[in-house]
C-alpha positions as CSV (number, residue, x, y, z in Angstrom):
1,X,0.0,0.0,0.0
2,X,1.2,3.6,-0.3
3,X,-0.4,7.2,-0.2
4,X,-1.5,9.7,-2.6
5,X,-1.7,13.9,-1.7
6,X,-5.1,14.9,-2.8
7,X,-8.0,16.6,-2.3
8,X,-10.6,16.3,-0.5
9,X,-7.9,13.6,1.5
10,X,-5.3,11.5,1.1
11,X,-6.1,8.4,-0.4
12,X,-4.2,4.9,0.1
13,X,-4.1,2.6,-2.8
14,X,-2.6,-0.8,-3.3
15,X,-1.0,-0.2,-6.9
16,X,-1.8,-3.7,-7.5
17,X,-5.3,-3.1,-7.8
18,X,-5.1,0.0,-9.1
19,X,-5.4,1.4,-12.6
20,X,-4.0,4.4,-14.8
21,X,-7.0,5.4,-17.5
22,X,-5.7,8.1,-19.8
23,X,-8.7,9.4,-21.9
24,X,-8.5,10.4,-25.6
25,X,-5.4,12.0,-26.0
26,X,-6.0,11.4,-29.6
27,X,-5.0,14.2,-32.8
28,X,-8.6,14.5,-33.9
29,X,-8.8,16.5,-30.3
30,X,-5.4,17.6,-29.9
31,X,-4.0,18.7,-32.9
32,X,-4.7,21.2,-35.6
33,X,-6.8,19.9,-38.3
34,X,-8.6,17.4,-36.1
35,X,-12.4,17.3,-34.6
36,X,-11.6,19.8,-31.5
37,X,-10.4,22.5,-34.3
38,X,-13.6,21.8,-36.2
39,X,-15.3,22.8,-33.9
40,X,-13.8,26.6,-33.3
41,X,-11.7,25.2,-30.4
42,X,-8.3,25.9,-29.8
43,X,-6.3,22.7,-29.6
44,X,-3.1,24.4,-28.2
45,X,-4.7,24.3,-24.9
46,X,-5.1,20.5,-24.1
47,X,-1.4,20.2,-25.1
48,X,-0.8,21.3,-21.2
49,X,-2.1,17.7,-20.5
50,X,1.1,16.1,-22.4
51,X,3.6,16.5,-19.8
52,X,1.8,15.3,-16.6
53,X,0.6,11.9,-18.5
54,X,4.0,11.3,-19.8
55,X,4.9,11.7,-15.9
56,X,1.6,9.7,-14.9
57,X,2.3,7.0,-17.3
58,X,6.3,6.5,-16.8
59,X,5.4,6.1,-13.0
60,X,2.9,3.3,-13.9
61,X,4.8,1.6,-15.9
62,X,7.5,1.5,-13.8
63,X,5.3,0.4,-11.1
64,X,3.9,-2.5,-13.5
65,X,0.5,-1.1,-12.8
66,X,-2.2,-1.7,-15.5
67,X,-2.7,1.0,-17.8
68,X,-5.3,1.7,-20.2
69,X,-5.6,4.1,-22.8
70,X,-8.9,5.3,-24.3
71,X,-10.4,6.7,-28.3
72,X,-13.8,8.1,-28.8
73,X,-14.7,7.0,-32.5
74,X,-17.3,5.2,-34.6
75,X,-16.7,2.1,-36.8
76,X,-16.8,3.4,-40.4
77,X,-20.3,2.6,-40.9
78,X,-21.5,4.8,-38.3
79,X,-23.6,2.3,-37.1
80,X,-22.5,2.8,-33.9
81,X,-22.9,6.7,-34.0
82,X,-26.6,8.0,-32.7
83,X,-27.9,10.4,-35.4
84,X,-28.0,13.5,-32.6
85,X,-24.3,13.2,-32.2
86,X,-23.8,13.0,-36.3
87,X,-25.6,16.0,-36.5
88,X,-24.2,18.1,-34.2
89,X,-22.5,21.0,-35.7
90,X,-21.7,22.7,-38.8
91,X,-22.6,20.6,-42.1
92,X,-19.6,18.7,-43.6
93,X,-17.6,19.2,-40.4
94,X,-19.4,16.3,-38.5
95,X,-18.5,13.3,-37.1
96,X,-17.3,10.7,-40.9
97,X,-17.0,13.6,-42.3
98,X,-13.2,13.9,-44.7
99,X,-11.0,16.2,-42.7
100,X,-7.3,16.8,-43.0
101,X,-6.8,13.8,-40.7
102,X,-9.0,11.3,-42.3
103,X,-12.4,10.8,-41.6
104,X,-13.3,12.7,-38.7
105,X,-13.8,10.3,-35.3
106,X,-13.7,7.5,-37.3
107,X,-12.1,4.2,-36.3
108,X,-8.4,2.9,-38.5
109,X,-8.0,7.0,-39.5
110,X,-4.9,8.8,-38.7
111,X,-6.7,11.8,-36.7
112,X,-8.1,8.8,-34.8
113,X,-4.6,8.1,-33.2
114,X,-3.2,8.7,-29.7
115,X,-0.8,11.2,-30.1
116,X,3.0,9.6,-30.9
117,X,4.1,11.5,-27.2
118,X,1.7,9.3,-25.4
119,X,2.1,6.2,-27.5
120,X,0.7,3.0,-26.1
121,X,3.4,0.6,-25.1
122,X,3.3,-3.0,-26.1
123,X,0.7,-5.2,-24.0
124,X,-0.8,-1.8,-22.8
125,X,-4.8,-2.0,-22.9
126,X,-6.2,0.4,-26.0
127,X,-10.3,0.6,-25.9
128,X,-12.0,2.1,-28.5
129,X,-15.7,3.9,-27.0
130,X,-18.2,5.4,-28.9
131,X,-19.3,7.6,-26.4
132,X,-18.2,10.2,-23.6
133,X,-17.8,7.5,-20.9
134,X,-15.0,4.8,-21.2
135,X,-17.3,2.5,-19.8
136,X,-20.4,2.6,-22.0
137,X,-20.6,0.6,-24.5
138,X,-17.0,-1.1,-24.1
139,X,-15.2,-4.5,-22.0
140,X,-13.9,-1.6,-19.4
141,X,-16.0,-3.0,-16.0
142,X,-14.6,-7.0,-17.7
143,X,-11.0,-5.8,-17.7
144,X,-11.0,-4.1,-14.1
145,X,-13.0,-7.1,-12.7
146,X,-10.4,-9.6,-13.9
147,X,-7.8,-7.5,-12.7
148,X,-9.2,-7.2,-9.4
149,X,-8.8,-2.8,-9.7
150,X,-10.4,-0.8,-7.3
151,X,-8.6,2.9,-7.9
152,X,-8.6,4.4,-10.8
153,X,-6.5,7.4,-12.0
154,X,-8.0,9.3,-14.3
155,X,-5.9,11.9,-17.1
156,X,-6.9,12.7,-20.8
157,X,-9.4,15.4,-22.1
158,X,-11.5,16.7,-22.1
159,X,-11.8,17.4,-18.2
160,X,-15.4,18.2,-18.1
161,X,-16.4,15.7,-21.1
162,X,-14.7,12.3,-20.9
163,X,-12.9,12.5,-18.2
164,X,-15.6,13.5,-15.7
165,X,-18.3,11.4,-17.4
166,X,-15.8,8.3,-16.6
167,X,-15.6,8.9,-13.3
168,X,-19.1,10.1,-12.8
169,X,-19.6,5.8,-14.3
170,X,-16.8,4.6,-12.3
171,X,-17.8,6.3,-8.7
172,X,-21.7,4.5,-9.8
173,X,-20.1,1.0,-10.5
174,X,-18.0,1.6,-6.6
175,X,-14.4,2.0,-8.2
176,X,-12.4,4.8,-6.3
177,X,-11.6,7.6,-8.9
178,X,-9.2,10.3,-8.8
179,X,-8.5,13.0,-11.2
180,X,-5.2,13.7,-12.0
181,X,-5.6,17.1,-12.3
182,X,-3.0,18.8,-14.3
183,X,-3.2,15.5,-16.7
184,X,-6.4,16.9,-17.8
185,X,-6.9,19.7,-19.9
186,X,-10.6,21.6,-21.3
187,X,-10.6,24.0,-24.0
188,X,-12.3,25.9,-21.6
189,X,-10.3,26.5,-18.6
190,X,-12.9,27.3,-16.8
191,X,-14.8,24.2,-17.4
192,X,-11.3,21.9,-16.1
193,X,-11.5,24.8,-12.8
194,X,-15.0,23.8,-12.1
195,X,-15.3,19.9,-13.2
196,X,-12.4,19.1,-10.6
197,X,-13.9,21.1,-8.2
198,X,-17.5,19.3,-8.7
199,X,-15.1,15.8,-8.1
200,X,-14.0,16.6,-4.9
201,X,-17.2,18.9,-3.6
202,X,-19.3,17.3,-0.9
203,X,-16.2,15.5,0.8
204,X,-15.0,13.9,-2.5
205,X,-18.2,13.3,-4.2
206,X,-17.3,11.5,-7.1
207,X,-13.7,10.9,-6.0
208,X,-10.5,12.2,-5.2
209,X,-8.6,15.2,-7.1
210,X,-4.4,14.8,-7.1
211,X,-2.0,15.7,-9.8
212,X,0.8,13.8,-11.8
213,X,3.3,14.2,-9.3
214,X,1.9,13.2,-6.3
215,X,1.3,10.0,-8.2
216,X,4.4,9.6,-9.1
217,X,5.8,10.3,-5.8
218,X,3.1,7.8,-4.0
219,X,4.5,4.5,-6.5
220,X,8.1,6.1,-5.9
221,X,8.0,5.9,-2.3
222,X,6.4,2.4,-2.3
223,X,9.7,1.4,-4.6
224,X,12.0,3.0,-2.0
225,X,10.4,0.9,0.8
226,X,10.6,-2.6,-0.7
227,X,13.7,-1.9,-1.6
């Protein structure tokens, strides 16, 4: 077991049944060309996320921790893709729509990457959703069961969209969820100011709120002890 710094209260985890979730750090959202830009948003501002999940993921992996990496997209067919979410915004800027980066949200096209600084490494869990939540719709809740995780840390974007709509399903389903909070990124600050706070309101209503560091200080000084 070790300890975590966080708000609203420290939180011990065993690392062994804990998991790393970094949600859709993918170039449709992050860079220029992609879905986010589509949109009208500016993409620069989720690149302040890149940093604290390269720190959030190198102390997982260090710590053999399980770590799982999410993409919003539809198969090609759209089958998959409810007609109110197709038709959300401007006319041949919507979801299967050709962009610079492919088809936009779509499944096998490039803009439907993670970005190459936050590259999956090899045996690492990659789950394609077609929603907001990385639980609906997907083999999430099988993986964690077999795995025997009850903490997860959350990173990725968007703060207020994916990220909070997976811990809004992982508090619901009992898991232990904490936001790493400078691993997620709006492009609204003001939506990441207020969707951590609404995490850790109420004495940690839907979890626990931390940063990158702390993390990787809580699996570093579990390393220094067993050694």
């Amino acid at each position: 077991m070790t300890t975590i710094t966080a708000e609203p209260s420290p939180l011990a985890f065993d690392p062994a049944r804990a998991a790393l979730v970094v949600i859709d750090m993918q170039r449709d959202f992050l860079e220029p060309g992609g879905f986010g830009e589509t949109l009208g948003n500016d993409v620069s501002l989720l690149a302040a996320a890149v940093g604290p999940c390269q720190t959030a993921l190198k102390a997982a992996r260090a710590a053999g921790m399980l770590v799982i990496h999410t993409r919003e997209g539809h198969r090609p067919d759209l089958a998959d893709a409810p007609p109110a979410k197709v038709e959300r915004g401007a006319p041949s800027r919507r979801i299967g729509d050709p962009g610079p980066m492919g088809r936009i949200l779509v499944r096998g096209e490039p803009g439907h990457d993670i970005v190459d600084a936050l590259a999956p490494a090899p045996g690492e869990v990659v789950l394609d959703k077609p929603g907001k939540g990385a639980f609906h719709q997907t083999d999430l809740m099988q993986i964690l069961v077999n795995r025997g995780v009850d903490t997860l840390f959350v990173a990725g974007v968007t703060t207020e969209v994916c990220v909070h709509t997976t811990i809004r399903e992982g508090n619901d389903r009992g898991f232990r969820c904490v936001a790493l909070g400078d691993a997620c990124a709006s492009y609204f600050p003001e939506f990441h100011r207020v969707g951590l706070e609404m995490i850790k309101a109420q004495g940690g209503i839907f979890g626990w709120v931390s940063n990158a560091a702390a993390f990787a200080d809580a699996l570093s000084t579990l390393k220094s002890n067993a050694a």
